[in-house]
DOBAZA-520828 format. One record per residue (C-alpha): x, y, z; chain; residue number from 1. Coordinates in steps of 0.25 Angstrom, whole numbers, padded with zeros to 4 digits, m for minus. Each point is the difference from the previous one (the first is absolute). Layout:
c1|c2|c3|chaine|num
X|Y|Z|A|NUM $
...
This chain:
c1|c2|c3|chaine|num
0053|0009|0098|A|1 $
m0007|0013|m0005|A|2 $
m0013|0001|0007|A|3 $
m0012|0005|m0008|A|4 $
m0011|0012|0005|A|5 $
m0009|0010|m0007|A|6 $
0003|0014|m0001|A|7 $
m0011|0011|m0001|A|8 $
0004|0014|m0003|A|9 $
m0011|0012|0004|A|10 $
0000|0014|m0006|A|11 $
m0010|0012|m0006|A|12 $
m0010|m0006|m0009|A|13 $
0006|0002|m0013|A|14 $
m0010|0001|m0014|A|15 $
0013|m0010|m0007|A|16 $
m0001|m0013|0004|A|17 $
0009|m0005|m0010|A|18 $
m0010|m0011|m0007|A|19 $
0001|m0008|0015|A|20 $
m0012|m0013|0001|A|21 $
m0002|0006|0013|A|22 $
0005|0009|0012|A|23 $
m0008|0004|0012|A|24 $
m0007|0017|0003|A|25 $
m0005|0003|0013|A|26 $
0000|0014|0005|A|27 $
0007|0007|m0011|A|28 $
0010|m0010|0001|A|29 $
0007|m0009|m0010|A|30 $
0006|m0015|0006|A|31 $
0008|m0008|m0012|A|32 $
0007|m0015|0007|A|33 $
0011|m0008|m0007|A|34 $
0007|m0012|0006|A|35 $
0013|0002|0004|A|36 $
0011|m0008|0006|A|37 $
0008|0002|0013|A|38 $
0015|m0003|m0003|A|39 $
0006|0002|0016|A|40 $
m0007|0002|0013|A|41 $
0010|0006|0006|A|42 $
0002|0011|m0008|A|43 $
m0015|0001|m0003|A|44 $
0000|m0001|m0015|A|45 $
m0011|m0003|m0009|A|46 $
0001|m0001|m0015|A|47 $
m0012|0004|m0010|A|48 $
m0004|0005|m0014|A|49 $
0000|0013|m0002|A|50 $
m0014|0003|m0005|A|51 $
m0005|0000|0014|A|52 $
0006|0014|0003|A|53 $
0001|0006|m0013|A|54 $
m0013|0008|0000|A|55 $
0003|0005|0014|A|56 $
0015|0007|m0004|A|57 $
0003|0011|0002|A|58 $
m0001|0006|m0015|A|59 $
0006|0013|0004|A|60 $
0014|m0004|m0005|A|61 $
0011|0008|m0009|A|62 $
m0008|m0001|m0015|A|63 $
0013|m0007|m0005|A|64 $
m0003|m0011|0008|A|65 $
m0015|0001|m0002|A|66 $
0001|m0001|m0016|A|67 $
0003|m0015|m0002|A|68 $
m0001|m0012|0010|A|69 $
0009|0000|0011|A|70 $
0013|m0008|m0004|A|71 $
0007|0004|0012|A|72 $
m0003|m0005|0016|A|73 $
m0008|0009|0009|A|74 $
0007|m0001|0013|A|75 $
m0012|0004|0012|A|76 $
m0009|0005|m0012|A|77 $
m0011|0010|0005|A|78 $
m0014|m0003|0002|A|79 $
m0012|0008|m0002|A|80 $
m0003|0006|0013|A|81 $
m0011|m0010|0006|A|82 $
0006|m0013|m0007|A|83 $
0002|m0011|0009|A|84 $
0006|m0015|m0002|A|85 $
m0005|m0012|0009|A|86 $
0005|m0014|0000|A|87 $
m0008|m0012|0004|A|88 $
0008|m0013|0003|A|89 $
m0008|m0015|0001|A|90 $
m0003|m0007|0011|A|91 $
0012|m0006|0004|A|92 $
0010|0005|0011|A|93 $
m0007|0010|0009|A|94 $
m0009|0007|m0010|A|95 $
0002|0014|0002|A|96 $
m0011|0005|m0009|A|97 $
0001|0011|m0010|A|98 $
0013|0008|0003|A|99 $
0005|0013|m0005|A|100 $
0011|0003|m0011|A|101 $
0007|0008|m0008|A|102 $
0005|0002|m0013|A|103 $
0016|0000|0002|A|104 $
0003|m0002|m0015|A|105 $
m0004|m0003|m0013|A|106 $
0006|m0005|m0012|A|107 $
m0002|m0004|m0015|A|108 $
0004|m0015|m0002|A|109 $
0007|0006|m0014|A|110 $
0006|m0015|m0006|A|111 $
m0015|m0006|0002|A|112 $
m0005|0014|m0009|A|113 $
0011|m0005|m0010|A|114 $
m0003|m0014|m0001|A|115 $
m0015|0005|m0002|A|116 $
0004|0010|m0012|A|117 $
m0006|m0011|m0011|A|118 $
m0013|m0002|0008|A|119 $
m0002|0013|0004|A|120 $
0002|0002|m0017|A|121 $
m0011|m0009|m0004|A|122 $
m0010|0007|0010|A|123 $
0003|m0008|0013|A|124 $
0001|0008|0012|A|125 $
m0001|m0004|0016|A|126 $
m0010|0009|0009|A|127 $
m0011|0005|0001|A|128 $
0000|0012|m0013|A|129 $
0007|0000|m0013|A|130 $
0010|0013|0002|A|131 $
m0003|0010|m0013|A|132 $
0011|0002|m0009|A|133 $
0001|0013|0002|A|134 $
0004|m0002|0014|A|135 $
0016|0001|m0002|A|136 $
m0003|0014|m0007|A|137 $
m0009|0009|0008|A|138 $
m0003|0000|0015|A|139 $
m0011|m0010|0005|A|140 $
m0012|0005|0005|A|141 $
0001|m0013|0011|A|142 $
0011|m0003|0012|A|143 $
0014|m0005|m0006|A|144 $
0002|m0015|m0004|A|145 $
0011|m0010|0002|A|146 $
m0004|m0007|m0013|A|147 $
m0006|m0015|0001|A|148 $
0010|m0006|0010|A|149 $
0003|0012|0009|A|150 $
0002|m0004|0015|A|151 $
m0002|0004|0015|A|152 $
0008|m0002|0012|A|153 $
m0008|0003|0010|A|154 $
0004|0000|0016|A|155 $
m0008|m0003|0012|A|156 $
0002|0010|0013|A|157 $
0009|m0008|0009|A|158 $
m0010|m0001|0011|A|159 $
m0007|m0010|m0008|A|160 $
0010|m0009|m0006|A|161 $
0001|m0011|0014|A|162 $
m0016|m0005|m0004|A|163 $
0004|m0001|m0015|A|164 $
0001|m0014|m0006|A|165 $
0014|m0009|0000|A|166 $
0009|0005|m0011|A|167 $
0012|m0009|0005|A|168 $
0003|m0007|m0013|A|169 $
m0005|0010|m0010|A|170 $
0015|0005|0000|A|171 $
0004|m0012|m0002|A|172 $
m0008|m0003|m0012|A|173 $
0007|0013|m0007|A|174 $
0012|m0004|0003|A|175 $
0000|m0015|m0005|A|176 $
m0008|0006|m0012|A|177 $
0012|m0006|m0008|A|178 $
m0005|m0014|0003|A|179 $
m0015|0002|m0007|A|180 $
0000|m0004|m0014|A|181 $
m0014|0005|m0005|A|182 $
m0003|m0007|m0013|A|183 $
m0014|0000|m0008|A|184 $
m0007|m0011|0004|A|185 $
0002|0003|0013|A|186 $
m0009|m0001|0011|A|187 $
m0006|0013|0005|A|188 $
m0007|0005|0012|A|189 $
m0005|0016|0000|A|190 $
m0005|0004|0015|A|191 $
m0006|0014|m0002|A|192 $
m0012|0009|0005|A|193 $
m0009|0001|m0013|A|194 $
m0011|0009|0005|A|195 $
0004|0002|0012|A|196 $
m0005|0014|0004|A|197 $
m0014|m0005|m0002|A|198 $
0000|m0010|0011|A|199 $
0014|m0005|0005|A|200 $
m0007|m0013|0008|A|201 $
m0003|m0005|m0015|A|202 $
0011|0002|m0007|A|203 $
0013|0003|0009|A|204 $
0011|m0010|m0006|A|205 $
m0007|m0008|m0009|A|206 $
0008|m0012|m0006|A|207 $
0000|m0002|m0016|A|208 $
0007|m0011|m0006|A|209 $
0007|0000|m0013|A|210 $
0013|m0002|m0009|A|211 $
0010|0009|m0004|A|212 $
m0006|0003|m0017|A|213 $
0013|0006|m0004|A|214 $
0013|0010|0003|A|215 $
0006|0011|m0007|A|216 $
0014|m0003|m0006|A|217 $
0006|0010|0009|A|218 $
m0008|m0007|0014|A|219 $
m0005|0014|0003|A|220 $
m0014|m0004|m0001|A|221 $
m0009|m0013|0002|A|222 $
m0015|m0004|m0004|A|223 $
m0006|m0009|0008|A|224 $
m0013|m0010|m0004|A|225 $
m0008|0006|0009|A|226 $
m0010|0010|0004|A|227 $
0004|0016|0001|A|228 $
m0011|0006|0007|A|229 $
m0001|0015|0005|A|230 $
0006|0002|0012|A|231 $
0009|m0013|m0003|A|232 $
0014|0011|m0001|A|233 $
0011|m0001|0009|A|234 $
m0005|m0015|0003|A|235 $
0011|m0010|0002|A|236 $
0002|m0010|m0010|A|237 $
0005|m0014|0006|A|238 $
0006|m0010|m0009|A|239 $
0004|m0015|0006|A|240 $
m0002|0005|0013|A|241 $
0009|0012|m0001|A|242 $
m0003|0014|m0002|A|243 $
0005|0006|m0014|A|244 $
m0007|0015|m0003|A|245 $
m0014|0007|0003|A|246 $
m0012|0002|m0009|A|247 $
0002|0012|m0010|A|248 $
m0014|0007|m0002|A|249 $
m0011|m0007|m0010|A|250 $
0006|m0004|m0012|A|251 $
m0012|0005|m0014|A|252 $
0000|0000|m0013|A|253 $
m0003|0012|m0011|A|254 $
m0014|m0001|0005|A|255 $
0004|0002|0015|A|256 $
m0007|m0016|0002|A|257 $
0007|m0008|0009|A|258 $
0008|m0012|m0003|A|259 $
0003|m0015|0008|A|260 $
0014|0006|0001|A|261 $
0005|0007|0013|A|262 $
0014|0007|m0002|A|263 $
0012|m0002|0012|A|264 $
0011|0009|0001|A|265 $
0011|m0008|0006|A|266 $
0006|0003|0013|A|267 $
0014|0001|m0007|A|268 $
m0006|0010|m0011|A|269 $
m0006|0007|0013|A|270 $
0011|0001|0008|A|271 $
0008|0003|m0013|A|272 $
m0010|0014|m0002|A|273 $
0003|0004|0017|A|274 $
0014|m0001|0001|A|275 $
m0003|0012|m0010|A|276 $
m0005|0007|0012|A|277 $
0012|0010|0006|A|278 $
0007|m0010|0008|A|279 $
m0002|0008|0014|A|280 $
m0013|0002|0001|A|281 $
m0001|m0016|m0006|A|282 $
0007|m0004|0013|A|283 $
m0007|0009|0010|A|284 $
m0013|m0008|m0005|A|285 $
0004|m0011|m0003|A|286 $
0006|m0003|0013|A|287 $
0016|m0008|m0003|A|288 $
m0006|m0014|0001|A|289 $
m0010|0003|m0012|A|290 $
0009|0008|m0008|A|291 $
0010|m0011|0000|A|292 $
m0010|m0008|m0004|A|293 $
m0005|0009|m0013|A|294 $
0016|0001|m0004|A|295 $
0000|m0014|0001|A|296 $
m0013|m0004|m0009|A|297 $
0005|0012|m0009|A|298 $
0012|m0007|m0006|A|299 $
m0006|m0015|m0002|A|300 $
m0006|m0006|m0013|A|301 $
m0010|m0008|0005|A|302 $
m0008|m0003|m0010|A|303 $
m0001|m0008|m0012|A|304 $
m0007|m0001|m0013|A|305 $
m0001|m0014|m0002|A|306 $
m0012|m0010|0001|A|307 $
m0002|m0008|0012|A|308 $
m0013|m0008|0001|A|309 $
m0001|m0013|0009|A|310 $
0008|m0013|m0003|A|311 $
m0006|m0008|m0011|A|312 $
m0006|m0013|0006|A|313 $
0007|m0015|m0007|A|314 $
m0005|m0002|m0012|A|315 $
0003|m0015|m0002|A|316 $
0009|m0006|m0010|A|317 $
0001|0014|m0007|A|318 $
0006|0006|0013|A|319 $
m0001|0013|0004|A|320 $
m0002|0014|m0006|A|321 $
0007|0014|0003|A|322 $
m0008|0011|0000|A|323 $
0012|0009|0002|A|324 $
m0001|m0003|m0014|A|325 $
m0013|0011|m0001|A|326 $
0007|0013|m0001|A|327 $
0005|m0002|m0014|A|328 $
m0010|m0010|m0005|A|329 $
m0014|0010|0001|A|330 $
0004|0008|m0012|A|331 $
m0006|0015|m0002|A|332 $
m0005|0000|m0015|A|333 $
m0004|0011|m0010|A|334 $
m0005|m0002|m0012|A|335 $
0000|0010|m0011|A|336 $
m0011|m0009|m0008|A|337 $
m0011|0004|0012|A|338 $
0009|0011|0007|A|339 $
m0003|m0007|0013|A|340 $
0007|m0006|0011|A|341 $
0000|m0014|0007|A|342 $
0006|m0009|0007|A|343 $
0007|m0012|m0005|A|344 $
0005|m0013|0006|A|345 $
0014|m0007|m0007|A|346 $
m0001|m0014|m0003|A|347 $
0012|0000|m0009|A|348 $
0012|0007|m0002|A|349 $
m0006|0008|m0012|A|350 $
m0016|m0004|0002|A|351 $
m0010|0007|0010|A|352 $
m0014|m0004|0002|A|353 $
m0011|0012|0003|A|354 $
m0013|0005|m0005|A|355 $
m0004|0000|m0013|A|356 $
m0006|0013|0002|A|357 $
0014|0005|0002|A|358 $
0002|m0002|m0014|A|359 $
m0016|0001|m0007|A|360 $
m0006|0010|0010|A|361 $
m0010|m0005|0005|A|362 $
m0003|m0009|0012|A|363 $
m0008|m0011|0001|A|364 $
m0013|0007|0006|A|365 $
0001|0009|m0011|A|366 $
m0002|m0011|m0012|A|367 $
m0012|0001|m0005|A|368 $
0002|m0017|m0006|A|369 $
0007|0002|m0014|A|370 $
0013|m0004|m0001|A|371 $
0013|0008|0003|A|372 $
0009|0001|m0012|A|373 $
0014|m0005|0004|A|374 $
0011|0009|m0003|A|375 $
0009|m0007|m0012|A|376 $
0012|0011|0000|A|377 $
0009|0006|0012|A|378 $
m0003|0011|0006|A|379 $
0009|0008|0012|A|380 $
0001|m0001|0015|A|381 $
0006|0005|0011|A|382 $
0003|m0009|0011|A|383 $
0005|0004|0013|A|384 $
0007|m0012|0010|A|385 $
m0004|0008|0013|A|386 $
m0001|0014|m0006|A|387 $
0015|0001|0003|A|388 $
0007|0008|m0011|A|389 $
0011|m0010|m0004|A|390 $
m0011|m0011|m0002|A|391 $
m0009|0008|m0010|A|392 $
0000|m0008|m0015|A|393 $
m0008|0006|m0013|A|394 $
m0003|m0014|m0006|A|395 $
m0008|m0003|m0012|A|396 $
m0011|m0009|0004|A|397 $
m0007|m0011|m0008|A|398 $
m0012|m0005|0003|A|399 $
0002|m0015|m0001|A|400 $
m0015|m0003|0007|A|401 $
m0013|0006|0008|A|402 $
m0013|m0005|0001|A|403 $
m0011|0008|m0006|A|404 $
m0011|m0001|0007|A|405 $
0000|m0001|0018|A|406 $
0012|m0003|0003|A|407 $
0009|0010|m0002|A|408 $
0013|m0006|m0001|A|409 $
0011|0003|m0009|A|410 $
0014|m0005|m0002|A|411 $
0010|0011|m0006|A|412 $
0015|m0003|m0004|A|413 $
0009|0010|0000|A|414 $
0012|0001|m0007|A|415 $
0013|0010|0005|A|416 $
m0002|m0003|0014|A|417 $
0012|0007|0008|A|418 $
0002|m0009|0010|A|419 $
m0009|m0012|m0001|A|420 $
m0013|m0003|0008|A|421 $
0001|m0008|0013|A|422 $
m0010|m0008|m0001|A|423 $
m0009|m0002|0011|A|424 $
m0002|m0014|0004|A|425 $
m0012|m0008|m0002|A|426 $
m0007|m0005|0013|A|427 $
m0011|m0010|m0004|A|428 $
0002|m0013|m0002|A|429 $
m0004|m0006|m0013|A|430 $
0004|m0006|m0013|A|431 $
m0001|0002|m0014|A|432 $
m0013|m0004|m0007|A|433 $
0001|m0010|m0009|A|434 $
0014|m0005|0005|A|435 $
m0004|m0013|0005|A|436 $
0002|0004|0015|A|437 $
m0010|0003|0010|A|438 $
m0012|0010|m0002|A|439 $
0001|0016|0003|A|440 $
m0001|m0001|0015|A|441 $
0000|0014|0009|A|442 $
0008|m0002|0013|A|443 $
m0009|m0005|0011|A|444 $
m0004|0012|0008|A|445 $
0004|0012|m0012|A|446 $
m0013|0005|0000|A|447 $
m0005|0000|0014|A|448 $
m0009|0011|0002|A|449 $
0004|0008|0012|A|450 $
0015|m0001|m0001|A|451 $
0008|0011|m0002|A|452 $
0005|0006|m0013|A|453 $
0008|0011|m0006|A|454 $
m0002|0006|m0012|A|455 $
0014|0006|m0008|A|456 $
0001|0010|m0010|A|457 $
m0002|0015|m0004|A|458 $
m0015|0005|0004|A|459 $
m0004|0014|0001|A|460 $
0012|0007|0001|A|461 $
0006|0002|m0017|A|462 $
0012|m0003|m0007|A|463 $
0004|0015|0004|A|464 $
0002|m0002|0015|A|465 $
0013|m0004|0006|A|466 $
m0003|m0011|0006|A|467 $
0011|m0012|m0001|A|468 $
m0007|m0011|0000|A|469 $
m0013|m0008|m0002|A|470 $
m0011|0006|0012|A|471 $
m0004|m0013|0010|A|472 $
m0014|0001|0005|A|473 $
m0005|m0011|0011|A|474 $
m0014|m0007|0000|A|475 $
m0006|m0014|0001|A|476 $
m0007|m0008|m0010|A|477 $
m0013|0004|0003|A|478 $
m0007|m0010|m0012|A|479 $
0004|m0012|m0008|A|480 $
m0011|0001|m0012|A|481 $
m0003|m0013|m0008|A|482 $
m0008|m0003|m0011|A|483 $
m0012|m0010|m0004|A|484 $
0013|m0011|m0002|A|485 $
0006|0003|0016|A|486 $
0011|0006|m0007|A|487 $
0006|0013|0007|A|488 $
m0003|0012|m0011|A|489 $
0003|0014|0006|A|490 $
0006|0002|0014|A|491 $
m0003|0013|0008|A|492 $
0008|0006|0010|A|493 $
m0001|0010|0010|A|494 $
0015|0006|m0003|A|495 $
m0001|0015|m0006|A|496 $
0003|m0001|m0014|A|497 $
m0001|0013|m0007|A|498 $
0001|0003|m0017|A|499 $
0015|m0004|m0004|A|500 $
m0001|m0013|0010|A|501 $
m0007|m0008|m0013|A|502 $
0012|m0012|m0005|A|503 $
0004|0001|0014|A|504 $
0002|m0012|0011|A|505 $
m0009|m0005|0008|A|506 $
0008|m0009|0013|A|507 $
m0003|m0008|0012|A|508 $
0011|m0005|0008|A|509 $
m0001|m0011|m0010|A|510 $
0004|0009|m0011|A|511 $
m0006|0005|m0013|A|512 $
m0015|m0004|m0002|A|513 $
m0007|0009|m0008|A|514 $
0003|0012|m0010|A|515 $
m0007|0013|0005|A|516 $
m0009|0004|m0012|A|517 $
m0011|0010|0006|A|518 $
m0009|0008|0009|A|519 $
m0013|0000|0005|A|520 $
m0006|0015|m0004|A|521 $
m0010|0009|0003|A|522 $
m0008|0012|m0006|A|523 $
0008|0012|0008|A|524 $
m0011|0006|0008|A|525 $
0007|0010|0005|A|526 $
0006|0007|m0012|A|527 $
m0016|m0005|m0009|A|528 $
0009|m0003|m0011|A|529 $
0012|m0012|m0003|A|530 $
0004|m0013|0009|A|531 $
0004|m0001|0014|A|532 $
0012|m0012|0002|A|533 $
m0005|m0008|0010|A|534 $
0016|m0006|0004|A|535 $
m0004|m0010|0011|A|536 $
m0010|m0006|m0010|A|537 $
0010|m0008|m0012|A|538 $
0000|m0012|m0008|A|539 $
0013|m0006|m0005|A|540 $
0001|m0014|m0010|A|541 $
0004|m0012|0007|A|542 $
0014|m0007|m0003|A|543 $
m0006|m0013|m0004|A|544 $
m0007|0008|m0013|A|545 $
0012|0004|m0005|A|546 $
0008|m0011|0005|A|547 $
0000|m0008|m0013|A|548 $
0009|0011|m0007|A|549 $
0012|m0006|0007|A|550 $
m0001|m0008|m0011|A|551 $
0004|0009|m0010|A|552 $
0009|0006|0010|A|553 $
0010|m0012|m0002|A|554 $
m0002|m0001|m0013|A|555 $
m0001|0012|m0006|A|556 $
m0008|m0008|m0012|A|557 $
m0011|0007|m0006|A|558 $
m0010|m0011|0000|A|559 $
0000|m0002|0014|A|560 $
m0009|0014|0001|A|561 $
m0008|m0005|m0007|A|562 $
m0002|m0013|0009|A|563 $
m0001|0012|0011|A|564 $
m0010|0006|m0009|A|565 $
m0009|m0012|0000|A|566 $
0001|m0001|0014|A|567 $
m0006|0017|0001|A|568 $
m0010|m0004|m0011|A|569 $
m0006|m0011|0010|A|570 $
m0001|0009|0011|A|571 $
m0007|0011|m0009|A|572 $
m0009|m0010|m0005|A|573 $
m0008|0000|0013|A|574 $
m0013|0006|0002|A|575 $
m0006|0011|0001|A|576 $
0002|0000|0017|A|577 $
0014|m0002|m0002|A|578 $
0002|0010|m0009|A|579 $
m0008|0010|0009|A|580 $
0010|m0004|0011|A|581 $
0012|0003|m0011|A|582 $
m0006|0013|m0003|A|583 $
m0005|0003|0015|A|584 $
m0015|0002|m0005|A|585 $
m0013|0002|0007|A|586 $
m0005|m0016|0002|A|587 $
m0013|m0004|0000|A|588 $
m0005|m0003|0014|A|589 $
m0009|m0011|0001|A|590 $
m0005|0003|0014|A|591 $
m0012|m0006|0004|A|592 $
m0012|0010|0006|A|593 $
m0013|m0006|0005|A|594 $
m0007|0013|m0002|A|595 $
0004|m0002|m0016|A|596 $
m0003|m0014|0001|A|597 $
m0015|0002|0005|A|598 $
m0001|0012|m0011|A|599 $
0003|m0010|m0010|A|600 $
m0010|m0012|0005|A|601 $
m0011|0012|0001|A|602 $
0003|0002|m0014|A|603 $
0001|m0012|m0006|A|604 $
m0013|m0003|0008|A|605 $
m0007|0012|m0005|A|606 $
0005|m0004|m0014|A|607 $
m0006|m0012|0001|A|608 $
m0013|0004|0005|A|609 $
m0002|0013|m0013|A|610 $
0004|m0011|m0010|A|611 $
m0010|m0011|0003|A|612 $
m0013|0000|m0011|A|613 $
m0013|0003|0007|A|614 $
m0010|m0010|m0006|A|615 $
m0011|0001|0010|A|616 $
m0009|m0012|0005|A|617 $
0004|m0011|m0011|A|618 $
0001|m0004|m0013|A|619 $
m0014|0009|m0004|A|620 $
0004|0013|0004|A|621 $
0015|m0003|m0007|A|622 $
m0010|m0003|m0012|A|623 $
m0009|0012|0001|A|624 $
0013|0011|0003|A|625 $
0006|m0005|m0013|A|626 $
0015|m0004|m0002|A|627 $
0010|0002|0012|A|628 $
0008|0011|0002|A|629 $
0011|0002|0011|A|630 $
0000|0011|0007|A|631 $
0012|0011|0000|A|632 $
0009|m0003|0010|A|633 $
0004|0014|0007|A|634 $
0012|0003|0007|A|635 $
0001|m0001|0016|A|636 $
0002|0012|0008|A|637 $
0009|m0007|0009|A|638 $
């Protein structure tokens, strides 16, 4: 298995420092650390982002080469005179401390740029400092680039290799890459250094758990629910306890914020972009075992697209559910009514159930209590089963039902659909109201706070990027909300959900429970101005509201909405603390304080006092003063 270290890179102090959260100056001199990876200990290789060396090449190179990012290997690239590279290992094996290395090639990981190209076109980029434009047409003032995903193969003196850790089976693992099927839904385990320069005892090798979000259609590059900090490149990425690829630098928006995404470039992509290396100087680093090893994990395609998430559980009389079914069942949809973009969840052939802000505009929050006017003509949409070209449809939509007030639900039919929907299964079990049989009962244990969840659509990244199906993100139930009547209401989640994730799936190992509908937001503090998405924070509508349409569903009669209706009027017609949960408002708190219940007895005691008539001894002196008068009651100062 590839073992995990930190690598620090030391050179002149240098005014750019390329945007970097942090990086260390003492005596003139400039320390930037990544993680990195060490594929073989007998030929002393470590594997690591590229970032940590960039600012310490050599810029005097040919001014053909120093006009654009380097698309071609450097083998023994040049460092500035007093760079230096040192390598520290953990605790196991015989601990050998920092050791000394050197640069011995570097390399742009080309297919991962390419698979990149429709991020990198909506503003996405991964480091640490957007590249200007202009950079492919006049020299730079800064040291060359390798682009985003370049690479380093660095090399530890010989002297040094016998106290390095046990690499026995990390050629293994490159060679039976084959045998790895990475699917999203995946677990996922990152091991990096994230801030490791500033103090390694705190953050050398750090674990994160997460799944794997999604994978380019050419498996080129992978995103990974889970955090992407600075220094987190070149970490190794495990998935069901094998190693598949290393942590590519922090992945940012157009505002250069980070996101709960970490991008992998897999090993095969990585050995892919070094068998580009001139096949000499490849084998006199490499060693012959290792390079067999990079040939070998070169040639496999190891990697699917498909979903995998956890086996469902039984699900009495109705049987199971296959959740294989998710990949064409979470729908990407546009609307050219609110030219927006949602997710969408099939439930027929020719029927999918999302938010009605898809189609009006506005969210549930964003109601101010009047009523949503239902659309009573078609209107266009695109839908995209897995964002694959062959599955993309231009339908006419018709509204055929959404509630108009907290909800935010909506049924839309579409017509010319090319090929049909696969409907994803329904997990709860229940009846139809009204059909004689038992009441709506949620399956025992669906709503249980603290189990996991995973939350199935198409947040953040828009319709634009090639992505080929819907993004997984992993969390747990974090709250079960229930209203006056012991009803659950609203579920929230701890799984990133993002804008576009609205209509989309909300699962346990169950299966579906809830339709993701929202956020939780916050002023942007950062910016002064506009919303920050809080993703962790999300609250989705449960299965058993919406339940009832199954109804309509197997009848396709118009009058069964309106049973359904009914059945959303009730709900509506709650209160004024159930329509603040609905609308996630600011509730009264009735918290008792003893400092405002003694202001409040002082006042009513002084009150008391100010108001009483003053009729002195008895009956003569009321007599003499003429007729009672109350005095003025004055306001406390409490």
């Amino acid at each position: 298995m590839p073992f995990p270290c930190l690598v620090m890179a030391f050179g002149p102090d240098q005014p750019v420092q390329y945007g970097r959260e942090f990086f260390r100056q003492e005596e003139g001199r400039l320390g930037l650390s990544a993680s990195g990876v060490l594929l073989d200990r007998e030929a002393g290789v470590v594997l690591t982002s590229a970032k940590v060396l960039e600012p310490f090449l050599e810029s005097r190179l040919p001014h053909a080469v120093r006009r654009a990012r380097l698309s071609n290997a450097l083998v023994d690239p040049q460092l500035l005179e007093t760079a230096e590279i040192f390598v520290l290992f953990g605790p196991e094996g015989d601990e050998p401390g920092w050791v000394p290395a050197h640069a011995a090639a570097c390399f742009p990981c080309e297919a991962s740029e390419k698979a990149f190209a429709s991020f990198a076109s909506r503003g996405w980029y991964c480091g640490y400092r957007k590249l200007p434009a202009s950079w492919s047409q006049t020299p730079p003032t800064g040291p060359p680039s390798f682009g985003d995903f370049g690479l380093v193969l660095l090399q530890i003196p010989e002297r040094y290799r016998s106290f390095l850790p046990d690499t026995a089976r990390s050629l293994d693992a490159l060679h039976n890459l084959d045998r790895v099927v990475l699917r999203c839904g995946s677990s996922a385990e990152v091991v990096s250094s994230p801030f490791g320069g500033i103090n390694p005892d705190l953050f050398l090798n750090t674990h994160t758990q997460g799944v794997v979000a999604n994978i380019t259609a050419d498996r080129s590059l992978v995103l990974i629910d889970a955090r992407g900090l600075a220094g987190s490149e070149g970490g190794l990425v495990n998935s069901d306890g094998c190693a598949v690829g290393i942590v590519a630098p922090p992945l940012r928006n157009v505002d250069g914020e980070l996101v709960a995404f970490t991008a992998c470039l897999p090993f095969a992509a990585v050995a892919r972009a070094a068998i580009n290396i001139p096949t000499d100087p490849l084998r006199c680093i490499l060693g012959a075992a290792l390079y067999s090893a990079v040939r070998a994990a070169a040639l496999p395609e190891c990697i699917s697209s498909r979903m995998s998430l956890p086996p469902p559980g039984p699900m009495g009389p109705r049987g199971t559910v296959d959740l294989g079914a998710l990949g064409t069942s979470v729908l990407l949809v546009t609307s050219d009514k609110s030219h927006s973009w949602a997710s969408a969840i099939a439930v027929a052939p020719d029927l999918l159930l999302t938010c009605a802000h898809l189609v009006h505009g506005r969210s549930w929050i964003e109601m101010d209590g009047s009523p949503v006017q239902r659309h009573d003509g078609t209107f266009r949409c695109r839908v995209v089963q897995g964002r694959r070209p062959h599955l993309i449809s231009n339908v006419m939509a018709r509204e055929i039902y959404s509630t108009n007030h907290t909800m935010d639900l909506a049924l839309l039919e579409c017509k010319g659909v090319d090929p049909p929907f696969q409907v994803l299964p329904w997990v709860l079990e229940h009846d139809v109201p009204g059909s004689g049989g038992p009441p709506l009962v949620v399956e025992s244990g669906a709503y249980d706070e603290g189990q996991q969840v995973w939350a199935v659509g198409f947040g953040l990244f828009s319709p634009e990027v090639a992505l080929p199906s819907a993004t997984v993100t992993k969390g747990t139930l974090a709250k079960a909300i229930r209203n006056r009547m012991s009803d659950v209401c609203i579920l929230q989640s701890s799984a990133a959900v993002y804008q576009g994730n609205s209509g989309g799936a909300l699962l346990t190992e169950k299966g579906l429970v809830g339709l993701v509908t929202t956020n939780a937001k916050e002023l942007n503090t950062v910016s002064g101005h506009g919303v920050r998405v809080l993703p962790h924070v999300n609250f989705a509508l449960p299965t058993s509201y919406f339940a009832p349409l199954l109804r309509y569903l197997r009848s396709r009669d118009p009058s069964d909405l309106d049973v359904f209706d009914d059945h959303v009027k009730a709900l509506q017609a709650a209160g004024d603390a159930d329509r603040a949960l609905w609308r996630l408002e600011t509730a009264p708190l009735a918290v008792p304080s003893w400092v405002q219940d003694r202001t409040a007895r002082a006042r009513r005691r002084f009150e008391e006092l100010v108001g009483e008539p003053d009729v002195g001894d008895g009956p003569a002196a009321a007599a003499a003063s003429g007729p009672l008068v109350a005095r003025p009651k004055f306001r406390s100062r409490f």
